[in-house]
C-alpha positions as a printed NumPy array, in Angstrom:
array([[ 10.812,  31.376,   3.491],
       [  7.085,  30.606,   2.659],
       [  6.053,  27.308,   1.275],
       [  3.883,  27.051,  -1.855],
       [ -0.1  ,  25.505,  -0.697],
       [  0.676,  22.796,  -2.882],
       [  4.14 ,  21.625,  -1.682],
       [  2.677,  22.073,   1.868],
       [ -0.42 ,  20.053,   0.905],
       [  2.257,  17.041,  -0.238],
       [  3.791,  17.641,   2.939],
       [  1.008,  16.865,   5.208],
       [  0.214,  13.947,   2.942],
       [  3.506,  12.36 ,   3.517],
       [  3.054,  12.777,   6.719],
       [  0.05 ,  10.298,   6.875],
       [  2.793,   7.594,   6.833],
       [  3.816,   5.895,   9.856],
       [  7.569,   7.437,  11.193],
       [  7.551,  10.294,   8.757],
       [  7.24 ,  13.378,  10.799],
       [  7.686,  17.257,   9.647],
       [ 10.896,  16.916,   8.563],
       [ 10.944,  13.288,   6.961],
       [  8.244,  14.569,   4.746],
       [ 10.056,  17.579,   3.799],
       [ 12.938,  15.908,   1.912],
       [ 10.932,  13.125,   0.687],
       [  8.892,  16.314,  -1.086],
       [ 11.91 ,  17.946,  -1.384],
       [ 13.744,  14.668,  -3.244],
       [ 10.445,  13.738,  -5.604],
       [ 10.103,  17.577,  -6.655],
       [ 14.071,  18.165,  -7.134],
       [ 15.372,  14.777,  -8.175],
       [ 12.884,  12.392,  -9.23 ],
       [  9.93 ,  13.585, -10.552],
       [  9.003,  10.568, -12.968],
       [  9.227,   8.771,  -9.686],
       [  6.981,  10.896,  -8.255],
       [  4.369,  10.344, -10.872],
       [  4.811,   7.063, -10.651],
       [  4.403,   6.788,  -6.964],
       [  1.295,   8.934,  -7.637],
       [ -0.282,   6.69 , -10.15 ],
       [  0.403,   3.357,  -8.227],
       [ -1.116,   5.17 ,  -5.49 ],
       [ -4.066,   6.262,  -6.827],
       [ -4.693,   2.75 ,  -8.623],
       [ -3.994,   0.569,  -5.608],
       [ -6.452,   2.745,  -3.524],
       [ -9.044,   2.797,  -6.315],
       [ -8.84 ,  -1.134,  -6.709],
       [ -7.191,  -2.633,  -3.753],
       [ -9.965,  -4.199,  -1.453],
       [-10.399,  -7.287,   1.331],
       [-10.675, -10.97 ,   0.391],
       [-14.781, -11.441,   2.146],
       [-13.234, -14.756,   3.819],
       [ -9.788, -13.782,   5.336],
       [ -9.381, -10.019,   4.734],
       [ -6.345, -10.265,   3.267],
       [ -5.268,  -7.223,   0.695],
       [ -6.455,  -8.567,  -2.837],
       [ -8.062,  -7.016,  -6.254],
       [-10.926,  -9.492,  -6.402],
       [-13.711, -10.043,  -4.011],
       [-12.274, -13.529,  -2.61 ],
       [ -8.337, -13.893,  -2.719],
       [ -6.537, -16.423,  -4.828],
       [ -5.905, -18.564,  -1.655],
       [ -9.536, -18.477,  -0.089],
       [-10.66 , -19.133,  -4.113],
       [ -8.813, -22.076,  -4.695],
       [-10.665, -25.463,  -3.865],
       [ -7.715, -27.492,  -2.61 ],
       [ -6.813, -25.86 ,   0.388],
       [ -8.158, -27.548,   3.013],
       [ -7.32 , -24.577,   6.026],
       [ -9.652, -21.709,   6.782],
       [ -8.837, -19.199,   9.07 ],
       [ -7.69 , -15.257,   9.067],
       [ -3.708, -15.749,   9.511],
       [ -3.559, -17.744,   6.089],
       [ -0.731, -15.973,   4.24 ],
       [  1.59 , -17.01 ,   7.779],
       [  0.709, -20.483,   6.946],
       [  0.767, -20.31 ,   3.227],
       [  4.111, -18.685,   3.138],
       [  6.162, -21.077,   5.236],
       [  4.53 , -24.134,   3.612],
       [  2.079, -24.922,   6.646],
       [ -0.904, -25.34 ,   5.083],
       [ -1.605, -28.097,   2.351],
       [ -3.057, -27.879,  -1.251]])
């Protein structure tokens, strides 16, 4: 059986995924294309946005829309260092 380029082409970029290997990304193409195609487009769209405007805080690197993150931006926190969502999370770190 030959594969269309395009479902070949979604394929590979499944594939770019860590643990998703040939076949993985076969019936997750397989499953968007046969059973879930508003899914699909939805993955695609979040996908596309999050690349377009998902950057690094400048002060800890975290994964944030704005140039500094809401943690590095706010005044009262007292802690400055790179493993700040660790110590935010579990209540470490005062504000």
């Amino acid at each position: 059986m030959q594969t269309s380029p395009l479902l070949t082409q979604l394929m590979e970029a499944l594939r770019c995924l860590p643990g998703v290997g040939p076949k993985s990304a076969q019936r997750m193409a397989f499953t968007l294309l046969q059973r879930d195609r508003s899914g699909g487009m939805r993955l695609a769209q979040a996908l596309t946005r999050a690349m377009a405007e998902i950057g690094h805080c400048a002060d800890c690197r975290t994964f944030t829309e704005q140039e500094v993150c809401n943690i590095c931006a706010n005044p009262r926190r007292q802690e400055k260092r790179p493993d700040l969502r660790g110590g935010e999370s579990c209540g470490h770190l005062r504000h």
